[in-house]
C-alpha positions in Angstrom: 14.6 4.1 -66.7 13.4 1.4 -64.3 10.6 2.2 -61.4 10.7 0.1 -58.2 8.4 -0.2 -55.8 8.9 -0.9 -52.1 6.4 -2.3 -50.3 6.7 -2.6 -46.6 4.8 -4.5 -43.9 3.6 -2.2 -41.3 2.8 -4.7 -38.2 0.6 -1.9 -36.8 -1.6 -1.7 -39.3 -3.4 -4.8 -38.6 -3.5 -4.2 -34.5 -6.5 -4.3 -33.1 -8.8 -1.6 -31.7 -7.2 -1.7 -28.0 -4.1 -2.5 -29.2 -3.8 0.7 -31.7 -5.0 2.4 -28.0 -2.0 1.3 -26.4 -0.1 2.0 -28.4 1.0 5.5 -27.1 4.7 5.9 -25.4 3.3 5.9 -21.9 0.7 3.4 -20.0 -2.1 5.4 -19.2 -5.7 5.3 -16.9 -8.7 7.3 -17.8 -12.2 8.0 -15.9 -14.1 8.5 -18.4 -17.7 8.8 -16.9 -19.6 9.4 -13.6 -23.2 8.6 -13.5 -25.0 9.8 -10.0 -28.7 8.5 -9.9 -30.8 9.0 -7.0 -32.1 5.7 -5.4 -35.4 7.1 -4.8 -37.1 7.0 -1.3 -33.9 5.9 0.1 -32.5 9.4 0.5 -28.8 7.9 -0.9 -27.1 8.3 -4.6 -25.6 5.5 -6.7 -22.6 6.4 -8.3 -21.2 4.6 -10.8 -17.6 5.2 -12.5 -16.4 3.6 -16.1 -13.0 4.0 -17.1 -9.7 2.3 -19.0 -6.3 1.1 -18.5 -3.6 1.0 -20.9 -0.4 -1.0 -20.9 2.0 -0.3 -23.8 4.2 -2.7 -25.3 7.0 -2.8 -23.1 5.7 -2.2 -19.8 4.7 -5.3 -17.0 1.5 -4.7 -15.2 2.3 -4.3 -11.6 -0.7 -3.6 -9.7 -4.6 -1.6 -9.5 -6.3 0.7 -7.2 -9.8 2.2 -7.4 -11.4 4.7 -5.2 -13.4 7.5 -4.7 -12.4 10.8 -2.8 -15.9 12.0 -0.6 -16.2 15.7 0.0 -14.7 15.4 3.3 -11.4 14.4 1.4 -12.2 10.5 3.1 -11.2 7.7 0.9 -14.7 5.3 -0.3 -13.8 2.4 -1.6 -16.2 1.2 -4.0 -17.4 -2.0 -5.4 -15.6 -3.2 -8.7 -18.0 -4.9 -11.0 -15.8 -5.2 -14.2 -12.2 -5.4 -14.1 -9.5 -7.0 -16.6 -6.3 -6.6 -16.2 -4.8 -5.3 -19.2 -1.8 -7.2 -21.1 0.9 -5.1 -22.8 -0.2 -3.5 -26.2 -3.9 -3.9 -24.7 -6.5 -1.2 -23.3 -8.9 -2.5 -20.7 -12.3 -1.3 -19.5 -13.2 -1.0 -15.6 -16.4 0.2 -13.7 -17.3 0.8 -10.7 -19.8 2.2 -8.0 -21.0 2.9 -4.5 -23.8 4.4 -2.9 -23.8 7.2 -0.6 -26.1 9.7 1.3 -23.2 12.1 1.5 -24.0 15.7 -0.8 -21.2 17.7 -2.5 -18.1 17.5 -4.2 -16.3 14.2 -4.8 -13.6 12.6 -7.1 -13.7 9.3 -9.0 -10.1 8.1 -8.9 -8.6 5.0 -10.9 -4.6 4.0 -10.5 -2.3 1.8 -12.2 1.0 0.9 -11.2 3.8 -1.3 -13.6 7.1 -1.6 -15.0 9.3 -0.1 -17.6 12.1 -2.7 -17.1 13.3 -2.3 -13.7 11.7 1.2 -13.4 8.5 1.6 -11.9 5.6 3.6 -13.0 2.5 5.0 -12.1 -0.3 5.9 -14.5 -3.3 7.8 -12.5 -6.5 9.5 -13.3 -9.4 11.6 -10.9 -12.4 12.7 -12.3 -14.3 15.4 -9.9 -18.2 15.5 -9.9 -20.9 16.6 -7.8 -23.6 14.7 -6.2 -26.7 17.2 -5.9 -27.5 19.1 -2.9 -30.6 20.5 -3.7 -33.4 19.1 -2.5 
């Protein structure tokens, strides 16, 4: 009896690290951190926001929107200091930050909008966090 062996090329295997990321059935944005440090003597915070944006394979990259929510539900839109936009099959990182002297709770919010052909998408993410109130 005769053994055969099949050997198959599995494209995927040899992605690379953001491309393995994306490579999940839905486009996707993440906040991953928030970082509030007091700028001292000024009585404000810095916050600063990292996150990513994923595109799969088959989907067009349509637009972006970053922005924080302030505990008065207004809308703060911050100051982007890295920003790529992310081909399909890729993962892109994003950061952000603003500074503020307004206490309580906020949200760090990131959006991405695209394409799945002809039908449109939206892949969002809000991360809440607190900037200190105690004196």
């Amino acid at each position: 009896m005769k053994q055969f062996a099949i050997i198959v090329a599995l494209p995927f295997m040899f992605a690379t690290a953001s491309q393995a990321l994306a490579a999940g059935t839905k486009s996707a944005a993440s906040v991953d951190t928030v970082t509030v440090t007091e700028n001292t003597g000024l009585g404000t915070w810095k916050i600063v926001v990292t996150g990513t944006l994923t595109l799969v394979e088959n989907d067009t990259f349509s637009g972006f929107s970053f922005s924080l929510t302030d505990p008065n539900a207004g809308t703060v839109a911050p100051i982007v200091t890295q920003y790529t936009q992310p081909k399909p099959g890729e993962t892109t990182t994003f950061s952000y930050y603003t500074s503020t002297a307004e206490k309580g709770e906020w949200s760090a919010n990131a959006k991405m909008t695209y394409l799945t052909g002809a039908t449109p998408g939206v892949a969002a993410a809000s991360k809440k966090f607190s900037v200190p109130t105690e004196d």
